[in-house]
C-alpha positions in Angstrom: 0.0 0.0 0.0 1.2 3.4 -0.9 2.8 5.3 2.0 0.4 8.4 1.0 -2.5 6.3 1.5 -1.6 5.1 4.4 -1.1 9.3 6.1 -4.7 9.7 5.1 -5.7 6.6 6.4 -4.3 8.0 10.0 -5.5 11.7 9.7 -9.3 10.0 9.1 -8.5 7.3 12.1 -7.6 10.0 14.2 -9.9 12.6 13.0 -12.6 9.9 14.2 -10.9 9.1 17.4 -10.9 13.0 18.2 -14.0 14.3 17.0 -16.7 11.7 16.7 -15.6 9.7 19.7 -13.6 11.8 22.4 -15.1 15.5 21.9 -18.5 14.5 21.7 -18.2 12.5 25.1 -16.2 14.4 27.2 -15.7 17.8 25.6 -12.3 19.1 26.9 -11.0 21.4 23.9 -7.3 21.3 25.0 -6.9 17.5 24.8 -8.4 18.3 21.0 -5.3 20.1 20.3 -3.2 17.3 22.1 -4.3 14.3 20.5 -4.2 15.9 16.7 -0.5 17.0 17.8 0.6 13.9 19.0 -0.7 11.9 15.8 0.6 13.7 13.6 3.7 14.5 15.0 4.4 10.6 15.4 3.1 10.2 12.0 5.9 12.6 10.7 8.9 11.1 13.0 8.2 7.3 12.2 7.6 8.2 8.5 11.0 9.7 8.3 12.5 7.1 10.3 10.7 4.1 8.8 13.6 3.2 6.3 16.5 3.4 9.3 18.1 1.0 11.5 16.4 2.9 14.5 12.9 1.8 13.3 12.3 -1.2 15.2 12.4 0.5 18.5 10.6 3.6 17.3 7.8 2.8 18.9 8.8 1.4 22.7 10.9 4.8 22.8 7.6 7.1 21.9 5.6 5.3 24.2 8.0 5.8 27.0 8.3 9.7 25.8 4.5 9.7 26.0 4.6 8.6 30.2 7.2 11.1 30.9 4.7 13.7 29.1 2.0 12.4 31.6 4.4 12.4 34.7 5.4 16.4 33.9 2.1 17.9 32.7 -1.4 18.0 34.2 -3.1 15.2 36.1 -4.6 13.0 33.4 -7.8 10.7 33.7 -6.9 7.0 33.1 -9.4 7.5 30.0 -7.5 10.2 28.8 -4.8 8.6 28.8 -5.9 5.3 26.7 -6.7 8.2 23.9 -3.2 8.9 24.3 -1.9 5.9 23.7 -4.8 5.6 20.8 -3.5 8.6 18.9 -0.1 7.3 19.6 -0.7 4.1 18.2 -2.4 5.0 15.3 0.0 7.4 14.1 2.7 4.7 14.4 0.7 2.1 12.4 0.1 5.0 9.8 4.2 6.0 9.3 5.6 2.2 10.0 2.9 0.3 8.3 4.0 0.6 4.9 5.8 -3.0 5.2 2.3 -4.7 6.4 0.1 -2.7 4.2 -3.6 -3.9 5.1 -3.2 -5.5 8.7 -2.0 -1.9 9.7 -5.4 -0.4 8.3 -6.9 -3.6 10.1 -5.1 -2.8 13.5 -6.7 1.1 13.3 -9.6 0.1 12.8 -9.9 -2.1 15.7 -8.3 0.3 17.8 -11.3 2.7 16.9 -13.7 0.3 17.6 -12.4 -1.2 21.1 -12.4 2.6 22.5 -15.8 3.3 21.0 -16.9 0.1 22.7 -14.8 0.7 26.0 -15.8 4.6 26.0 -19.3 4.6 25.4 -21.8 5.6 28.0 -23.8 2.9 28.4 -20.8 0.4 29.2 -20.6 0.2 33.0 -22.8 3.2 33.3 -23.8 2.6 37.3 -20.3 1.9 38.7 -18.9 5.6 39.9 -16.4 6.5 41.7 -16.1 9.9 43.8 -13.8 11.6 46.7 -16.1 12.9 49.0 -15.8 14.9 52.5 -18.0 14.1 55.1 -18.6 16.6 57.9 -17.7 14.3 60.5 -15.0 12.4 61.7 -15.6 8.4 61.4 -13.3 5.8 62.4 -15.4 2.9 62.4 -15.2 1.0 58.8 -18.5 -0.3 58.7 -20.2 2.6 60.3 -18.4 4.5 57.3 -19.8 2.3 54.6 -22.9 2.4 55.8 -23.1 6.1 56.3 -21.8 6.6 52.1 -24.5 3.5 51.1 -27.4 5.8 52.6 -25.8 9.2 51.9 -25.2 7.9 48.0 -28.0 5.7 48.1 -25.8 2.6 46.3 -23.8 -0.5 47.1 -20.4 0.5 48.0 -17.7 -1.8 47.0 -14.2 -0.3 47.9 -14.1 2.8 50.8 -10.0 4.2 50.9 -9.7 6.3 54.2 -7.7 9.4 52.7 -7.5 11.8 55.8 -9.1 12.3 59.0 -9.5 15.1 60.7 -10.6 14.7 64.0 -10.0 19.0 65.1 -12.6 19.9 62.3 -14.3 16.7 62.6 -14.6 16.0 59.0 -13.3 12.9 57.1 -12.1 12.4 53.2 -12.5 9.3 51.1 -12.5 7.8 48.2 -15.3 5.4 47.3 -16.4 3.1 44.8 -20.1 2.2 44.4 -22.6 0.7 42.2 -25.7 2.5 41.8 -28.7 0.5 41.8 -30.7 0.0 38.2 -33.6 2.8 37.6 -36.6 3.1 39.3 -35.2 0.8 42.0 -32.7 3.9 43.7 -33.4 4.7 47.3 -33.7 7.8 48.4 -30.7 8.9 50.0 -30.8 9.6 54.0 -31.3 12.8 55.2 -28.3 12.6 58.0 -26.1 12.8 54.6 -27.6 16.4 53.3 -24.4 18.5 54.7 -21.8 16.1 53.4 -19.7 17.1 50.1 -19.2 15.0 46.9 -16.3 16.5 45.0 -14.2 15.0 42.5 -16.2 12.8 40.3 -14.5 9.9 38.2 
């Protein structure tokens, strides 16, 4: 497959990854800019370099440029990050896939469709996770859990004690629940109303 045809092929694979998949979902305009730069910047480097003895391990060294970018820039989400490692990916396949011609269409494509699948809304859609500060201090484990199930008004699975503040009696964790399927969703308990949810993921 011509070399040409295999660019466009990327800029379309990315174009889709960017603005049909990402944008749409989670709508953060600077990640946009980072994706499209990232493509086509490692489209341009491995094209160059495709033809040298340097090619074979192209790819494990901008991979390993890519997590020093996430260590030294702003707190990514782990979703973020797999369209990193997307746009990544599918600009290498598109500069270094001019020696397997159609399996490196055949490996964009699937990486379209596994985050389209992996991404979408539906998939998982009552597991949550959320920081939240309560405006009390509680040491006890179960009393905790069973103070977020009512507050939340879901099955917790996983509670991570971050901090607790026993001067300002308030207390900070992380939990992980699974809320319960539609018209089935107790209300939450009214000893809950003053406590804070912050930080969604």
């Amino acid at each position: 497959m011509p070399p040409v045809a295999l660019y466009a092929i990327d800029l379309v694979a990315v174009s889709v990854l960017t603005f049909a998949l990402y944008f749409p979902r989670h709508r953060r305009r600077d990640l946009v800019v980072a994706y499209l730069g990232v493509n086509v910047g490692v489209l341009a480097v491995s094209a160059v370099l495709s033809s040298s003895t340097i090619a074979a391990g192209l790819g494990l060294g901008l991979f390993g440029v890519l997590s020093i970018i996430r260590l030294r820039s702003d707190e990514l989400s782990q979703r973020e990050v797999a369209y990193y490692f997307a746009a990544l990916a599918l600009g290498l396949l598109g500069g270094l896939g001019t020696s397997v011609g159609w399996l490196g269409v055949a490996g964009s494509a699937l990486i379209l469709v596994v985050m389209a699948v992996a991404d979408h809304p539906r998939l998982l859609a009552r597991h949550a996770a959320q920081t939240i500060v309560l405006d009390r201090a509680v040491v006890d484990r179960d009393e905790l859990t069973a103070h977020l199930e009512a507050l939340l008004g879901a099955r917790v699975h996983s509670v991570s004690v971050q901090s607790i503040d026993l001067a300002n009696d308030t207390t900070r964790v992380e939990v992980r629940y699974e809320l319960p399927r539609a018209g089935s969703r107790p209300a939450p308990s009214p000893t809950g109303a003053h406590d804070h949810l912050a930080v969604t993921r």
